[in-house]
N, C-alpha and C positions, 0 to 999 in steps of 0.2 A: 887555523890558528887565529887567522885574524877576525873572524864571525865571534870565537870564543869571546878573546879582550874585547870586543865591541861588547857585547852585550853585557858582560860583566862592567864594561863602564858605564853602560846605559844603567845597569842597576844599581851601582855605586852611587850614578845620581839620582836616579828616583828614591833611594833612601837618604839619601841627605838632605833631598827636598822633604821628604816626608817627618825627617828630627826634627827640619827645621821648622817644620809647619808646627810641630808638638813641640820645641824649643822658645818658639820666637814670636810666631803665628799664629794660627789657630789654635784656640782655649781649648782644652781636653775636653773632651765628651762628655765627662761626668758634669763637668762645670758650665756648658751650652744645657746640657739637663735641668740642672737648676736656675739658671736665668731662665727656659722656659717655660719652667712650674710655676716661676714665680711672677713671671706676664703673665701666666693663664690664672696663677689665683688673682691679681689686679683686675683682671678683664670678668672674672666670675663677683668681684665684690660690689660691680658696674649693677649688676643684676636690677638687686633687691631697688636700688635707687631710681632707676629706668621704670619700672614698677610702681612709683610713685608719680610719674612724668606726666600730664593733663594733658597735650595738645590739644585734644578736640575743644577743649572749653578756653583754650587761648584764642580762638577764631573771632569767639563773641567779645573778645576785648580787645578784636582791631589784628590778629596776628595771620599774617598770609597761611593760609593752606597748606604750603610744602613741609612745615615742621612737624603734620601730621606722619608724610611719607616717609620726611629723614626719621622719624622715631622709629618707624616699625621697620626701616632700612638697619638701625642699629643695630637692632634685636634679633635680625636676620644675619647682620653681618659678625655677631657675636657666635652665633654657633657656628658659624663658618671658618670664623677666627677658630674657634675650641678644635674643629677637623685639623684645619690646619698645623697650628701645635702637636696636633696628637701627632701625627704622621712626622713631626719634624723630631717630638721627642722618641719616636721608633726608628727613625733613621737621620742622624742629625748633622753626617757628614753629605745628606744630598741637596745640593747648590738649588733645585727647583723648588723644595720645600721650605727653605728659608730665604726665600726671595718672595715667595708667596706667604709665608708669614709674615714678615715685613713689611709688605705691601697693604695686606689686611689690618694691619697696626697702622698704619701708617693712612690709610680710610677711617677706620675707626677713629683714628684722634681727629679729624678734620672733621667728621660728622657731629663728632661731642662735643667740639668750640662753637659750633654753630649753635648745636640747641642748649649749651649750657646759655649760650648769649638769652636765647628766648627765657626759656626756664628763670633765668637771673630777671626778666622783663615781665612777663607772663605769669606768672607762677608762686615762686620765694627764694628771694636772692640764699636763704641760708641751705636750700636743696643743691642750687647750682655751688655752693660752696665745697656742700662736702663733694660732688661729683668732681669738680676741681682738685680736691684733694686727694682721691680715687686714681685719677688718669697723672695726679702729677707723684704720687707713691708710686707707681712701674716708669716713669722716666726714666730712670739708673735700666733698668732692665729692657726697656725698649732703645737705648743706646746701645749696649752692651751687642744685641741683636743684629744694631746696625753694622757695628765693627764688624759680629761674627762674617756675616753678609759677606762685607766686603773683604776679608783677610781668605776667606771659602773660596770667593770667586778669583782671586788672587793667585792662592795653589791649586784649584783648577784649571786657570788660565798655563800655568805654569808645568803643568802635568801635560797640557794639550800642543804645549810646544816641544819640550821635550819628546813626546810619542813623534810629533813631524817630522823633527829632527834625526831621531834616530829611524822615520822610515826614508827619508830623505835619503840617510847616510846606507840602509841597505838595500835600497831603489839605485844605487851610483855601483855597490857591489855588484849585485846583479847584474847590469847592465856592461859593465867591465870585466864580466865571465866568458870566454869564448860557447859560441852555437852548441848543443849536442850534435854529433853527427848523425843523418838521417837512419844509416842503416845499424845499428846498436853495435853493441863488441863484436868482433870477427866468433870467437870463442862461444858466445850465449849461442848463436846461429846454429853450431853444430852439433 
């Protein structure tokens, strides 16, 4: 009897952690969907403009070398970026898929401040503009992301303790159960 109400309590709380994730917490499915269309269209309009990007011919007007590597790191980090989303928009409740998109965003903006700085130096301050305007159009959507992240890891964290707890709690059962005896029932024997 007492295994039954355990475990129906254990499930009483893992469903109310779970409303509350869909109550309070994590943004519904459909709606991590759309923030992630919508970083991925931001991250795809990066393209055409990247495309446009000179480094090799900033060298000959004095500009270090590396901005050739971060360029083609972009370009590299952008379809990396695009897996990533995919996989997060196909499964959007798993914590290592949006931790690694985030991450990827999260590079990505830090390579693009750098070479828009060159591009604005090197190049035409009005290319590094509209790129500016590109990366600061998905802002709303790469916060949105960061929340997801952390409100994910949150009810994750929260599920991981719960499960200890309740093995905790039937690890104390168990161990509070008298031995089997060696030789089985008198009765099976015969």
């Amino acid at each position: 009897m007492r295994s039954i109400l355990g475990r129906f309590a254990a499930s009483l709380l893992l469903l109310s952690l779970r409303l509350g994730a869909q109550a309070g917490g994590v943004a519904p499915e459909w709606e991590i969907r759309k923030n992630i269309s919508a970083l991925a269209g931001s991250v795809e309009r990066l393209k055409p403009l990247l495309e446009q990007v000179r480094p090799e011919e900033w060298v000959s007007q004095g500009a270090p070398d590396a901005y050739i590597g971060q360029w083609k790191t972009i370009r590299t980090e952008i379809g990396y970026l695009g897996i990533s989303t995919d996989t997060l928009l196909r499964q959007p409740d798993r914590l290592t898929a949006a931790l690694d998109t985030f991450f990827r965003i999260d590079r990505l903006q830090a390579l693009l401040d750098s070479l828009e700085a060159g591009i604005r130096r090197y190049q035409n301050p009005a290319l590094a503009d509209l790129l500016r305007g590109v990366v600061s159009e998905g802002a709303g959507s790469r916060e949105r992301l960061r929340q997801y992240v952390l409100d994910l890891a949150a009810i994750k964290e929260q599920e991981c303790k719960v499960a200890d707890q309740e093995a905790q709690r039937c690890r104390l059962i168990l161990s509070r159960q008298p031995p089997k005896k060696a030789g089985g029932n008198k009765e099976e024997q015969r």
